[in-house]
N, C-alpha and C positions, 0 to 999 in steps of 0.2 A: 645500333640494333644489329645482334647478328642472325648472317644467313645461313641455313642450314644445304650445306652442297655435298653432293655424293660426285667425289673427283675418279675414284678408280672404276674399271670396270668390271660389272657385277652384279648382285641382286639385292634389294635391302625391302622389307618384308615388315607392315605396320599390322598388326592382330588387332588391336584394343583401339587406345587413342594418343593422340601426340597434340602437341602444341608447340609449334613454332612461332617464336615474335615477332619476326620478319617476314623472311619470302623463304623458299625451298627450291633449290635449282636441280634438275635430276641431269648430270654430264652425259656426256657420250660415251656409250656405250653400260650407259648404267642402265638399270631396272628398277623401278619405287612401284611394290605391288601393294596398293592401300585395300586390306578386310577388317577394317575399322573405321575410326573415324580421325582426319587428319586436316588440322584447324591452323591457318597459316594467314598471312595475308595474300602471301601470291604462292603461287606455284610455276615453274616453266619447264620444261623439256628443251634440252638443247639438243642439236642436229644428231641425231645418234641414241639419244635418250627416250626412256620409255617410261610413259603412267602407266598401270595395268590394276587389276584386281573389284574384288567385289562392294567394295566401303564406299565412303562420302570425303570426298574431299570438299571441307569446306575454305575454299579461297578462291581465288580470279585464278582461272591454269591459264595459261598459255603453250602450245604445243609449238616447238621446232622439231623436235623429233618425233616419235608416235605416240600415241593414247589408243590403247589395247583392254577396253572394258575386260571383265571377268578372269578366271583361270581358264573355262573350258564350258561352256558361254558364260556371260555374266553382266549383271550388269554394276555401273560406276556412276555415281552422282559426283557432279561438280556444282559449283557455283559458275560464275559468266566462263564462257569457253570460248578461246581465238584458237583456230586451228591456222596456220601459215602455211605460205606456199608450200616453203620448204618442210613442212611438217607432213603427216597423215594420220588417218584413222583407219584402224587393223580391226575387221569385222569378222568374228566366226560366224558361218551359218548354216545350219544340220537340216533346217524344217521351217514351214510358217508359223506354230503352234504360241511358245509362249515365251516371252521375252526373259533373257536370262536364265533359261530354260532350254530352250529349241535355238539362239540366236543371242549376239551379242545388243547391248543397249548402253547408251550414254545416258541418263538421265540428268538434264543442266535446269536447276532451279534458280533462272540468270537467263541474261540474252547467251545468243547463241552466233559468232559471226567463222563465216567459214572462208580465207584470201585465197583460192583456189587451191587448196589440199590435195592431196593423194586418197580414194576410197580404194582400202585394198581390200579385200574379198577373201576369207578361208573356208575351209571347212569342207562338207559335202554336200551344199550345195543345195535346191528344191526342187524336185520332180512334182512336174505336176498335179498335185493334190487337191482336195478342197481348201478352203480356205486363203485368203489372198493377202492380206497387208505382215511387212514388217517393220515396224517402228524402231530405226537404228537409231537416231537420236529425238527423244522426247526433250520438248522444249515448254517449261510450263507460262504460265499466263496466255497472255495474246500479242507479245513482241513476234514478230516474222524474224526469221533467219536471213541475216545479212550474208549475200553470196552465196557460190556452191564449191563443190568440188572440181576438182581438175580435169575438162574435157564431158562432165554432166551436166546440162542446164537442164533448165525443167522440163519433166519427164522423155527425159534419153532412155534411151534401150541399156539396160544393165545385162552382162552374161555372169549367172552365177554360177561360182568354182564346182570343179567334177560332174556335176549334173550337164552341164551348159544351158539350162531348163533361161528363159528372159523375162527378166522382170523391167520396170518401168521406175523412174528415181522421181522425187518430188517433195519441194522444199513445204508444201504449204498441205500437207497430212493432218489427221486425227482429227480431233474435236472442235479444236482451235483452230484447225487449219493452219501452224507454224512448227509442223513436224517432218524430219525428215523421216521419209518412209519408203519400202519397195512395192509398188504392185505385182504381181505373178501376171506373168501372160498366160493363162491358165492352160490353156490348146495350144500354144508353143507355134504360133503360127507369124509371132513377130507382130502381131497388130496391134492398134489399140481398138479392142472392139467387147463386143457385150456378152460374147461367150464365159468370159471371164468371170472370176469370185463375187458374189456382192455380200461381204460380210456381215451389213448392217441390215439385209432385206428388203429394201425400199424400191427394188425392182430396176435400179440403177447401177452398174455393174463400180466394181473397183475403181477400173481403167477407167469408166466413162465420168464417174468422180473426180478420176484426176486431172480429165479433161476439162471437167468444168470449174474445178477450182473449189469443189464441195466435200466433207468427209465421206469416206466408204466407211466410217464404224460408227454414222450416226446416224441413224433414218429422219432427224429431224433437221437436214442436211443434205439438200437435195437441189440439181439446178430445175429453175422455172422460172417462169415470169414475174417479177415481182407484183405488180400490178397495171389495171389499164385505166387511163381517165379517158372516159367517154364523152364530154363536151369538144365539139367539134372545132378543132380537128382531133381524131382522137390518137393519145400517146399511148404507147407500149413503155413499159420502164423494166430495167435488165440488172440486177446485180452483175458486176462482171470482175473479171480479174486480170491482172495486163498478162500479157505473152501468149491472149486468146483473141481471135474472133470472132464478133458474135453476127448471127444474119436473123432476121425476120420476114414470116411469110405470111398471105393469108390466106383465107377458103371461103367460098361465098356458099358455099352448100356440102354439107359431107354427108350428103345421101346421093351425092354420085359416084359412081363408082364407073372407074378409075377416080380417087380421089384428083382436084384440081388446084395443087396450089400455086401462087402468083408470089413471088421476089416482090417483097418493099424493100427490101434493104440488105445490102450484104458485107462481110468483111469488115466490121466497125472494129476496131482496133477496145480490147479493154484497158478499164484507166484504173481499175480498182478500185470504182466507186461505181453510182449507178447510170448508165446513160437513157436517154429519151428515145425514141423512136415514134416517127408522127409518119401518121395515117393522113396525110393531106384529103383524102375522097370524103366526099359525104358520103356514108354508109355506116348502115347499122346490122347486127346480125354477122358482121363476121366473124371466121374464128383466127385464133391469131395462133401463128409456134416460133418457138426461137430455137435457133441451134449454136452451137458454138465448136470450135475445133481450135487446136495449138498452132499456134503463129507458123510454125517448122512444122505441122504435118504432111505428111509425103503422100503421096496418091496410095489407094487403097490397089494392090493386085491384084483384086480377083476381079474386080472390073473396072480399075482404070480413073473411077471418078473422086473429085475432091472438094464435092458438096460437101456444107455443116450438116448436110443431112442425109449422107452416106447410109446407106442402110448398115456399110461393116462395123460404124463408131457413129451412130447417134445419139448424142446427148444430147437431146431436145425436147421440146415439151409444147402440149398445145392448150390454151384458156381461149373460151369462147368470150368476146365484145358480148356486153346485153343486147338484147332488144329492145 
């Protein structure tokens, strides 16, 4: 079977469509801009080598060198994508607006595993605007992304190019939750907090989405209680997600004011499934809230505290126990 290898250095440019019957190696220092459709078994980039342009490639890529969606944004479908260490991913970005459009986009119909890559950052960057999410790599079905980038775990502080405006990175975006995507720090104040975009309307900010492990572009997507069983003793149950913690509180009357709530539980590590939480007391009538915060979140500045239920970054919610 032969390989199709681009050995010199250069640009070689697919308009229509191609077929290869084996694999397709792009060398060092070469460029393979695919605006068509290019059907192979494999594809790789070697250390030096670029995928780039707007078409579909359909095979397994592999990246040692870089993968550069679009001409000038754009975006690039692959089948399964390995981005290697020694590889990266070259992201223009103008604006939050529309993918391929406003911002580069990988689109991989295939898992997606990332062995600590490079995300390099072009462009000019996003000045605080409305609107908050960018979806650099769409990942379809409900496979998670294996791994991140190099020196970003889940939701790290991103500085994007010329602007310096900060956005927030996070493997588990969109609908599915298995996208990579940027939140905008919308106030530019470096936090994660609720001033920010909420794109999908549900009164849950981007950021605090991404805190919770829920879409910001789905309202039906939201963190909350899952549910409570009320035979005694009564449990609180939590969808959760690892790299979070989740706390639970209760209130014996919220017609006091100053409201009163009481710590049942704090800091539960998520497992990415659903945990329990029991109410050992006999009592009926209370109200119950969960909060959650990132494993790594830092105290908040403007006053110090690193409750889940920080006023700066509250992603909590409260369901009242029956009576």
């Amino acid at each position: 079977m032969k390989r199709i290898c681009f050995i010199a250095a250069g640009s070689f440019s697919l308009l229509l469509a191609q077929y290869a019957t084996a694999g397709v190696n792009v060398a060092p220092g070469a460029r393979l801009t695919v605006n068509g459709t290019l059907t192979a078994s494999t594809v790789q980039t070697c250390n030096g080598g670029t995928l780039a342009g707007n078409g579909t490639v359909a095979a397994a890529v592999t990246i040692d060198g870089a993968i550069s969606p679009g001409v000038s944004p754009g975006i690039l479908t692959t089948s399964n994508l390995v981005v290697n260490a020694i590889g990266s991913a070259e992201i223009e970005i103008n604006g939050p607006g529309t993918a391929g459009v406003d911002f580069d986009q990988v689109n991989v119909t295939g898992t997606v595993t990332l062995n600590n890559p490079a995300l390099v950052l072009s462009g000019l960057g996003v000045p605080p605007a409305p609107g908050g999410q960018m979806v650099l790599i769409a990942n379809d079905g409900i496979d998670p992304v294996s791994g991140t980038f190099n020196g970003l775990p889940e939701s790290a502080a991103v500085s994007l190019p010329t602007s310096g405006s900060t956005a927030f990175i996070s493997y588990t975006g969109g609908t599915d939750q298995n996208d990579v995507i940027l939140a905008l720090d919308n106030d530019g104040d470096g936090l994660l907090d609720p001033s920010d975009p909420d794109d999908d309307n549900d009164n849950q900010s981007d950021v605090e989405e991404l805190i919770a492990g829920t879409s910001g572009t789905d309202s039906n997507s939201f963190f909350a209680i899952d549910r409570i069983f009320v035979p005694n003793p009564v449990v609180v149950r939590i969808d959760t997600y690892t790299g979070r913690l989740y706390s639970v509180e209760y209130n014996i009357d919220l017609d006091v004011v100053p409201q009163n709530w009481t710590l049942l539980t704090n800091d539960i590590p998520g497992t990415g499934l659903g945990i329990d939480i029991v109410d050992p007391a006999v009592a009926s009538g209370r109200t119950y809230r969960a909060g959650v915060r990132l494993a790594q979140q830092k105290k908040c500045e403007p006053c110090g505290l690193e409750s889940s239920f920080n006023p700066h970054f509250p992603a909590s919610t409260e369901i009242r126990c029956p009576d």
